[in-house]
C-alpha positions as CSV (number, residue, x, y, z in Angstrom):
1,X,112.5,89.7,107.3
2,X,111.7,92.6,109.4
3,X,109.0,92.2,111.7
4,X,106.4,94.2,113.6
5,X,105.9,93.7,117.1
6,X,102.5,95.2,117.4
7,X,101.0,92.9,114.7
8,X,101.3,91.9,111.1
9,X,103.8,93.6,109.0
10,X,102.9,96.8,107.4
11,X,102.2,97.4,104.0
12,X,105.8,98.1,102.9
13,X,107.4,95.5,104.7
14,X,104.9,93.2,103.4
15,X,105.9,94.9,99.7
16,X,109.8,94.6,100.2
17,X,109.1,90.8,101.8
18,X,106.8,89.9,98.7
19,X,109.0,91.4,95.9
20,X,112.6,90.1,97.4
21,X,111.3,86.4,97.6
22,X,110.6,83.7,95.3
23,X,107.0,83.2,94.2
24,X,107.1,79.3,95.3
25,X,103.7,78.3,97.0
26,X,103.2,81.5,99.2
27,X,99.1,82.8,99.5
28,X,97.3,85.0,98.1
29,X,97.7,86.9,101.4
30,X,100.8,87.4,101.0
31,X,100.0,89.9,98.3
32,X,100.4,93.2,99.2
33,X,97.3,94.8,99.3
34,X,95.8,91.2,100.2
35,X,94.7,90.9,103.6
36,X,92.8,88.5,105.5
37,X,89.2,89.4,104.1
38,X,89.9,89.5,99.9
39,X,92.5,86.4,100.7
40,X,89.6,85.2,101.7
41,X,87.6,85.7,98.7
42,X,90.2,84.8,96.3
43,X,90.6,81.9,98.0
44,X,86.9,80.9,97.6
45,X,86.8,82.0,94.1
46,X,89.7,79.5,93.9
47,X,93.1,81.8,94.1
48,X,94.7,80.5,97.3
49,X,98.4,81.3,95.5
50,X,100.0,84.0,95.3
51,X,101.3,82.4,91.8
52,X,97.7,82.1,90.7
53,X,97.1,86.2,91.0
54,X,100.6,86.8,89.2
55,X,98.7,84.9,86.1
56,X,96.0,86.6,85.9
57,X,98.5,90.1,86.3
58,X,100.3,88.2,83.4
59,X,97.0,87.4,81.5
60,X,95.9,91.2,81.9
61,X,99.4,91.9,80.0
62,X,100.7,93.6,83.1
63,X,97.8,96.0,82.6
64,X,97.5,98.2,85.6
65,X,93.9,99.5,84.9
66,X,92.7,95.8,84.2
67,X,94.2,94.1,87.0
68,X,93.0,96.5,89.3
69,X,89.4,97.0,87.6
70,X,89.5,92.9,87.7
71,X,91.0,93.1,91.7
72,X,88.4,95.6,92.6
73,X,85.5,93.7,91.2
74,X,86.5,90.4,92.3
75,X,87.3,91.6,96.2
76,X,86.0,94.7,96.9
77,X,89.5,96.2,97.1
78,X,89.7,100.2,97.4
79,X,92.1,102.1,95.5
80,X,95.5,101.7,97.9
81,X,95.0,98.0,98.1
82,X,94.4,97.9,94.4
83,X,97.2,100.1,93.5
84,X,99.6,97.7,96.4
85,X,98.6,94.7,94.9
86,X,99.2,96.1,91.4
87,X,103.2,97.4,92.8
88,X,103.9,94.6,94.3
89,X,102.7,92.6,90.9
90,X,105.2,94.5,88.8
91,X,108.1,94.8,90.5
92,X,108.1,91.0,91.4
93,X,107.8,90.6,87.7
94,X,110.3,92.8,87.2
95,X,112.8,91.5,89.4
96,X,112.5,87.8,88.1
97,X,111.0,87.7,85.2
C-alpha cells in the first residue's frame, strides 16, 4: 500500500488501494470519494461498510447517473467525489465480480 507522509492517501491511491483489495468489512470511508464527513453521514443513515454502498451500486444496476444522483442527495457529495465513488464502484465490481 503506498502511503502519504503528509496525510491521508490521496484520491488515487485510495482508488488503486480500494479496487485491488477484497471488499471484507472495510468502511464506508474507504470509498473513494468518501471522506470523513459523508462516512459520517452514511454511517448515521446506517452504511458503515463499504459492502453496504456496493449494494446499493448493485441495486442501482450499476447505474452511474443513479448512484451518483442517490450519493449526492444522501451526502452532499460534489461531482468529483460522486464520479470517485462511482469509479471506484465499478472497477471493484469489475475486477471481482
Amino acid at each position: 500500500m503506498s502511503g502519504n507522509k503528509n496525510g491521508p492517501p490521496t484520491t488515487s491511491q485510495k482508488h488503486l488501494n480500494f479496487v485491488s483489495e477484497p471488499m471484507g468489512n472495510r468502511s464506508v470511508r474507504d470509498v473513494p470519494g468518501i471522506g470523513t464527513a459523508h462516512g459520517r453521514t452514511l454511517e448515521e443513515k446506517g452504511m458503515p461498510r463499504a459492502d453496504q454502498l456496493l449494494g446499493d451500486y448493485l441495486k442501482r444496476g450499476r447505474d452511474q447517473d443513479q448512484f451518483q444522483d442517490n450519493l449526492k442527495n444522501t451526502t452532499g457529495a460534489n461531482t468529483k467525489q460522486q464520479r470517485d465513488a462511482y469509479n471506484g464502484m465499478r472497477e471493484w465490481t469489475d475486477n471481482n465480480l
